[in-house]
C-alpha positions, 0 to 999 in steps of 0.5 A: 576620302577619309573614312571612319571604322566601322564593325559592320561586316560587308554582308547582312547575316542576322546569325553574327549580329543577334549572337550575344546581342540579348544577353547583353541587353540583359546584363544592361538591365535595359528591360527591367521597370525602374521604379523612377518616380519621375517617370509614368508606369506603363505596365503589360503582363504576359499572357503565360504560356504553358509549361507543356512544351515549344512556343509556336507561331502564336506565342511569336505574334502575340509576344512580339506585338507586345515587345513592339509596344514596350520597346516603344513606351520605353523610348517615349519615356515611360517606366515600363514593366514587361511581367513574364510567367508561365502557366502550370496548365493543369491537364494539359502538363499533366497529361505529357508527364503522364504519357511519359510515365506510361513509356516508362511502363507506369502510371501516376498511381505507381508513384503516388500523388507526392512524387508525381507532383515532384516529376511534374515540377521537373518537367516545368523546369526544363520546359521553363527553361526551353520558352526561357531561350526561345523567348531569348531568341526572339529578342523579347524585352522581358523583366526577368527580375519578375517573373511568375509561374502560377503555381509558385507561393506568392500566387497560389496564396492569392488563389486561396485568397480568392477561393476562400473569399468566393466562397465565405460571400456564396459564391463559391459552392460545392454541389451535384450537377451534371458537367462535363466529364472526359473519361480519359483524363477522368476529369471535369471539364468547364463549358468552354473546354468543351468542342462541338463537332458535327457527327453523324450518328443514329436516332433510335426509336424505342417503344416503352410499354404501359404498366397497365397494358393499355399500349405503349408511348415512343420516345427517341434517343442518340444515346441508347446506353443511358435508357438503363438510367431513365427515370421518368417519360416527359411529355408536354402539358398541353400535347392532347395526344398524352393527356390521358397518359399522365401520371401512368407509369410505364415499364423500361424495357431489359431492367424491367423498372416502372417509371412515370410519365410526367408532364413538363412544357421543357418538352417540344411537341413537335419534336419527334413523337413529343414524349421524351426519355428522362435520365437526370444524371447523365443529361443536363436538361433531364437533370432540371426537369428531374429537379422540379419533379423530385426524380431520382438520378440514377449513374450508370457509368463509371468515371473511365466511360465504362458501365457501372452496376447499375447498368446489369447485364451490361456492367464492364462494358465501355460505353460505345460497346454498350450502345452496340449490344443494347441496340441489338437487345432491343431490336430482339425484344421489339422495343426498338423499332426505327433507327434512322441517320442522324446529324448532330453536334457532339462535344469532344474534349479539347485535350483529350480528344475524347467524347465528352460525357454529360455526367453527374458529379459533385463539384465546386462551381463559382456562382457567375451571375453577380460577378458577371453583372459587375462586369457587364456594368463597368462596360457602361463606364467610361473606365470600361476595358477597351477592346481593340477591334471595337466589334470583340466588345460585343463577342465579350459582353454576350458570352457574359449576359448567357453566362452559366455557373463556372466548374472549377474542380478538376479531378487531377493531381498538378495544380492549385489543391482546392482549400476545403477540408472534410471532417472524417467522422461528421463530414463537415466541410472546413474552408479556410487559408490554412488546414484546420489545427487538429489536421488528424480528423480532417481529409484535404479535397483531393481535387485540384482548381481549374487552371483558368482559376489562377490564370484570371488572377494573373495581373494582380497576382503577379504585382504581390496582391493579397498585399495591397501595399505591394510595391509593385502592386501600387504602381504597375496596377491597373496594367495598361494593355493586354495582348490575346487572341480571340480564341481565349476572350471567353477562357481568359480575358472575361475571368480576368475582368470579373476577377479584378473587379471583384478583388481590386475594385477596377480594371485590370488593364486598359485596353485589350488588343486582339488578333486573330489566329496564324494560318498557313499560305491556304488559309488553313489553321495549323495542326498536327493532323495537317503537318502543315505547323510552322516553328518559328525558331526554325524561320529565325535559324533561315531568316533571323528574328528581326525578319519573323517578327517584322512579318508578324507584326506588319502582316495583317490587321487588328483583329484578323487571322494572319497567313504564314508565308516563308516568301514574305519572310524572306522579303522582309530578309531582303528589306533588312539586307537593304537597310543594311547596305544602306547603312553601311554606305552612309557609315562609310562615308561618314568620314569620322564624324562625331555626334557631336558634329552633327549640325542642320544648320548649314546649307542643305540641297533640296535633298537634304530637305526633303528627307528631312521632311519626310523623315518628320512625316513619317515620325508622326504617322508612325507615332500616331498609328502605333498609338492605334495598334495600327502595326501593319499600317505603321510597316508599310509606313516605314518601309516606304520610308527607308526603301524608296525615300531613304534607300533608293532616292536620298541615299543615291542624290547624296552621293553628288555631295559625298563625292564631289570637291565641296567640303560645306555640302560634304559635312551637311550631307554627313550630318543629315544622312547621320541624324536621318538614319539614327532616327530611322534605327529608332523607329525600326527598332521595336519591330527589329531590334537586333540589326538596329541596335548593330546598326546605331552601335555604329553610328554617331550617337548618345547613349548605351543603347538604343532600347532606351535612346529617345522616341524620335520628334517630330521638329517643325524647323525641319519641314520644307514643304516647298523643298518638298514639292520641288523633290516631287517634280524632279523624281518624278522627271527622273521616273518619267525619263527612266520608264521612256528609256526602258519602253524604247530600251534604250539604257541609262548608260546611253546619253539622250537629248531632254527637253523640259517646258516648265509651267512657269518662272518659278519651276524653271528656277527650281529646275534650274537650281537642281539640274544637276540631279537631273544630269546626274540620274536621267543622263541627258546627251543635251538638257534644254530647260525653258518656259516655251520650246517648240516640242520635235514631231518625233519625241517621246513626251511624258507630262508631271505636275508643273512640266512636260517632257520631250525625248526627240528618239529619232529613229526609235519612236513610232508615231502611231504607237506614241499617240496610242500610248498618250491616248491611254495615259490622256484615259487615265487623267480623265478617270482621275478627273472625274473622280475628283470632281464628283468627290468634290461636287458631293456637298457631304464631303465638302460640308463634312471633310476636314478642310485640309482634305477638301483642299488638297483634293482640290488641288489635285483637280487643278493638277490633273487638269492640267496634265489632262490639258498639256497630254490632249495638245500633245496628241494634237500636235503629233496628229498635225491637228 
């Protein structure tokens, strides 16, 4: 038999054929957006990972979710612009470079701001350069030609933009509030930077005694160490235990300061004693009351979480230690009188770790509301962004309507430095583009923007916004799709929304898709702490990408967590194995044909037309769920495809032809088997790009390469769908026949008499017509097809749809355990009955459901019957009833 020449080495190894593969996809220039005008845009900016070190599971699943959709639209046609970037990740990179300062036995101050920046900036080169290779390995369809890191000229010049523009509307202010403080990194932190904890602490019951004598009023506190700067006792306007109280003052104990007793209905009167300790500047809701009340605010803490001298005695000591040494001060002196066990939320640092400490502070904050209603509006549009799950739309617009002003200075030197100037002598705040002209009388805002700050300006800063008539910000803005986790709605996808619209009068994409989180085999999220982290270059280096990323995108839902499972990826290693083999069967049978000699049009067998329908049905339900985000359904829908379809049936059927002496069938066969497999490599190849691209490299095909070889169609002279149904019936005899012969272990390899009584004229004719793949896969020793045959006592009997079948195993059949067997299967038909006729008789579904739907369930109650029928006569037969 003649055979063609292939490349494709007897064994699958996804090392040999993803070595060079993208480089040579790059050097193609496959994936960089054209800027065809004959073509529509379709746009997705990467969500930027940081430059702090690897990509893990989650940057694989979210990048290749995106590859799949690119891969996809640049097939269907569309000019398509992937954007990469990174993000400069202000304290987490420069916490790492500081760490690796402190190795070396210094600090950034050693170097001063300048050269610390500098080695920052090394770092990101290198780190850069480390997600480069991995984003590599994965396969990812990038636009190098684009690519944007968030601290480089283009887009810190749309965050001076932004910032001074905020600011000249009133939006943008510089004011004393409390934040969030974390004394390790000594910066501000935003709310959302912020992670809350159950702690088990104390509560600690205080007496504060009158000025004038009369008695003392008890207050409670977690937090001892912030009495030294109470300014005022608080108790409630109507609380009749107090009223006389108000406008007392009373002495606070160890600094001896006489503060008042205010009224305030803040206060819970059912709260412990209903009388509350004030300290405006180390809590944010003493901080309002302080503010109606003209309070002073009094800072007792240094920015490292140390005391400062307004705490006294206490001066020099770290908070905690604090704490301890002002608990046992006030138990001496009888102020503190009950401490009792106390459960309550903390909030912790999410980069440091550290206890955050509620602080008063001058900082630059974004005024939220009115950019928070122009998004919560647009919602109520039909321009709204769409969120894919639906249910994240609510999650989005609650987190907008209890919004709160945004901190956006950070006390750090890597990052976008804040454009306001301050002037020496007059203290006069200069906010502009560039520095004021005579720079010698002015000092730069040492603070720097928080990252969130440039990150929210990422899809329209990248296309060269401020410059409206940027190229590419013309044509790939708005952007179509974002892909995110849902841990970043609040952080990330609301500050983009608001900042497009505040700045581009729209949308910045069109739909958001959101999935969930990776955790391990137990459900459990991965960390350090647990050991239980997973690198996906690791499983690419086992198993390769094309495994990774088809067990990514296929493994759960939109929306839901996913479960790492080495055992799945490896499935998905045995499912490419099987395309593998499969292709390289179908190649080397090919016989030399030519794309070109492709041709559908001679005489197909009833396999033939069959896998053709199938390869169209699943050409659309693939399309349409892809469509959808529908990334796991579209996985089932392909591997049902290829495994069974393709693989275990077509492939199998066609080596009749492929080996037998018709040269007609021979090049039909060739040609169906060479169209279905290159249609198959391109449905598969968003989600496995590198063995799809080997594999159609090899077959007959047109084009350089498969990244932009055409989206398959779906072509209606190609469905059969009586071809269709006939395949039906003869795979599931050859099903039936196979599991009677393993019940009854009795092998392939050994020939048994088959009966089969077709249900009428026209299933004789078809099993007639194709009984030679009846021959060929259930082996039959004496093959007897009839419309009535008198059934043997002693045989096997299966029942399919339009036939019954008879194995006369004389000798190896019990007739008790046969009727046993026919008594569970006829159970199994009246269930399946029942269901369908209670669907049926439920006149919602019959009104509602689409007609197609109602009918084929009413076909399936025709079939079910009649299976039900023909398996109760055979039971009553073999009973001699």
């Amino acid at each position: 038999m003649e055979t063609k020449e292939i490349s494709m080495p007897t064994k699958y190894d996804p090392k040999s054929i993803e070595k060079g593969r993208y480089e040579w996809w790059l050097n193609g220039k496959f994936f960089e957006a054209k800027d065809d005008p004959d073509k529509e845009p379709y746009t997705i900016v990467i969500p930027p990972p940081n430059v702090t070190g690897k990509l893990h599971l989650g940057h694989a699943w979210d990048t290749t979710l995106q590859d799949i959709i690119t891969r996809m639209k640049r097939m269907q046609g569309y000019d398509v612009l992937w954007l990469p970037g990174m993000d400069h990740a202000g304290i987490a990179t420069q916490a790492k470079v500081e760490e690796k300062l402190r190795n070396e036995g210094k600090s950034r101050y050693d170097l001063g701001r300048e050269k610390f920046v500098e080695e920052t900036w090394k770092w990101k080169e290198e780190y850069a350069d480390h997600i480069r290779k991995q984003w590599a390995k994965l396969g990812l369809g990038l636009d190098y030609s684009r690519e944007r890191f968030t601290l480089d000229e283009g887009l810190s010049k749309a965050v001076r933009e932004v910032f001074v523009s905020l600011y000249k509307k009133g939006l943008i202010y510089r004011g004393e509030y409390i934040i969030n403080w974390d004394p390790v990194t000594k910066t501000a932190l935003s709310d959302i930077e912020v992670i809350y904890k159950d702690v088990q602490g104390s509560l600690y019951h205080l007496k504060y005694p009158l000025a004038d004598g009369s008695g003392y009023i008890e207050v409670a506190t977690t937090r001892p160490e912030t009495m030294l700067g109470d300014t005022a006792v608080a108790v409630h306007p109507e609380d009749e235990r107090y009223k006389h109280l108000i406008g007392k003052t009373v002495i606070l104990p160890i600094v001896g300061r006489e503060i008042p007793i205010i009224a305030d209905e803040y206060v819970d009167m059912e709260f412990g004693s209903g009388a509350v300790k004030i300290t405006p500047a180390h809590d944010p809701n003493d901080f309002e009351i302080g503010n109606r009340h003209n309070l002073p605010r009094i800072l007792v803490m240094n920015e490292d979480g140390t005391m400062n001298d307004e705490a006294g005695p206490y001066k020099g000591l770290d908070r905690f230690e604090c704490r301890k040494q002002i608990v046992k001060d006030l138990q001496e002196q009888g102020v503190l009188f009950k401490i009792e066990e106390h459960l309550h939320s903390v909030g912790h640092s999410e980069r440091s770790g550290a206890v955050v400490e509620p602080y008063l502070s001058t900082q630059w904050f974004v005024k939220m509301k009115p950019l928070a209603e122009a998004a919560i509006e647009l919602q109520k549009t039909e321009n709204k962004v769409q969120f894919v799950p639906e249910r994240f739309e609510k999650t989005y617009l609650h987190w907008l309507e209890n919004i709160r002003d945004w901190c956006i200075s950070r006390q750090l030197w890597w990052g976008h430095r804040i454009p306001a100037w301050y002037h020496k002598e007059t203290g006069e705040v200069y906010v502009d583009h560039e520095p004021p002209k005579d720079i010698e009388n002015w000092q730069q805002d040492p603070d720097v923007l928080d990252t969130w700050f440039s990150s929210a300006l990422w899809p329209f800063s990248t296309m060269g916004w401020p410059d409206e008539s940027a190229d590419d910000y013309q044509r790939y803005y708005p952007t179509n799709c974002l892909v995110t986790g849902y841990d970043i709605i609040f952080f990330w996808v609301s500050r983009m929304i608001f900042q497009g619209i505040e700045f581009t009068g729209q949308r910045p994409f069109k739909d958001v898709l959101i999935h969930g989180l990776v955790r391990d085999a137990q459900g459990r999220k991965m960390s350090k702490s647990l050991g239980n982290g997973v690198d996906p270059m690791d499983v690419i280096d086992q198993y390769g990408a094309d495994s990774l990323r088809y067990f990514l995108a296929t493994g759960s839902s939109p929306g839901q967590d996913l479960r790492f499972s080495m055992e799945k990826v490896e499935a998905v290693w045995n499912f490419a194995n099987k395309i593998w083999n499969a292709s390289r069967f179908a190649l080397m049978n090919m016989g030399g044909l030519t794309y070109d000699e492709i041709d559908l049009t001679g005489k197909k067998s009833v396999a033939d037309e069959w896998i053709l329908t199938r390869l169209n049905e699943t050409i659309e339900t693939v399309t349409k769920l892809a469509e959808k985000y529908e990334f796991g359904e579209v996985g089932r829908a392909l591997y049902n495809f290829i495994w069974d379809d393709l693989c275990d049936w077509y492939i199998e059927m066609a080596k009749l032809p492929l080996y037998g002496d018709d040269e007609e069938a021979k090049k039909t066969t060739r040609s169906v088997l060479a169209f279905v497999l290159d249609h198959t490599m391109r449905l598969l190849h968003p989600f496995m790009p590198f063995i799809t691209e080997e594999i159609w490299q090899n077959l007959p095909h047109q084009g350089e390469s498969i990244t932009v070889a055409p989206w398959p169609k779906v072509d209606p002279s190609l469905t059969n769908v009586d071809a269709a149904n006939e395949m039906k019936l003869l795979v599931d005899i050859i099903r039936s026949v196979r599991n009677i012969r393993a019940e009854v272990n009795t092998p392939m390899s050994k020939p048994i008499q088959l009966m089969i009584k077709a249900k009428d004229e026209h299933v004789l004719r078809q099993l007639e017509k194709n009984k030679a793949y009846i021959e060929r896969f259930c082996n039959p020793s004496d093959l007897t097809i009839a419309t009535t045959l008198e059934a043997p006592d002693k045989a096997m009997t299966a029942v399919v749809s339009g036939a019954e079948l008879f194995l006369p195993l004389e000798g190896l059949i019990n007739i008790e355990e046969e009727i046993a067997r026919l008594e569970k299967e006829l159970e199994k038909w009246n269930k399946e009955v029942e269901r369908v006729q209670k669907k049926l008789a439920n006149e919602n579904f019959v009104k509602k459901a689409p007609e197609k739907i109602v009918a084929e369930e009413r076909a399936k109650e025709k079939d079910y019957l009649e299976k039900k029928a023909a398996v109760e006569a055979r039971i009553k037969e073999l009973k001699g009833e």
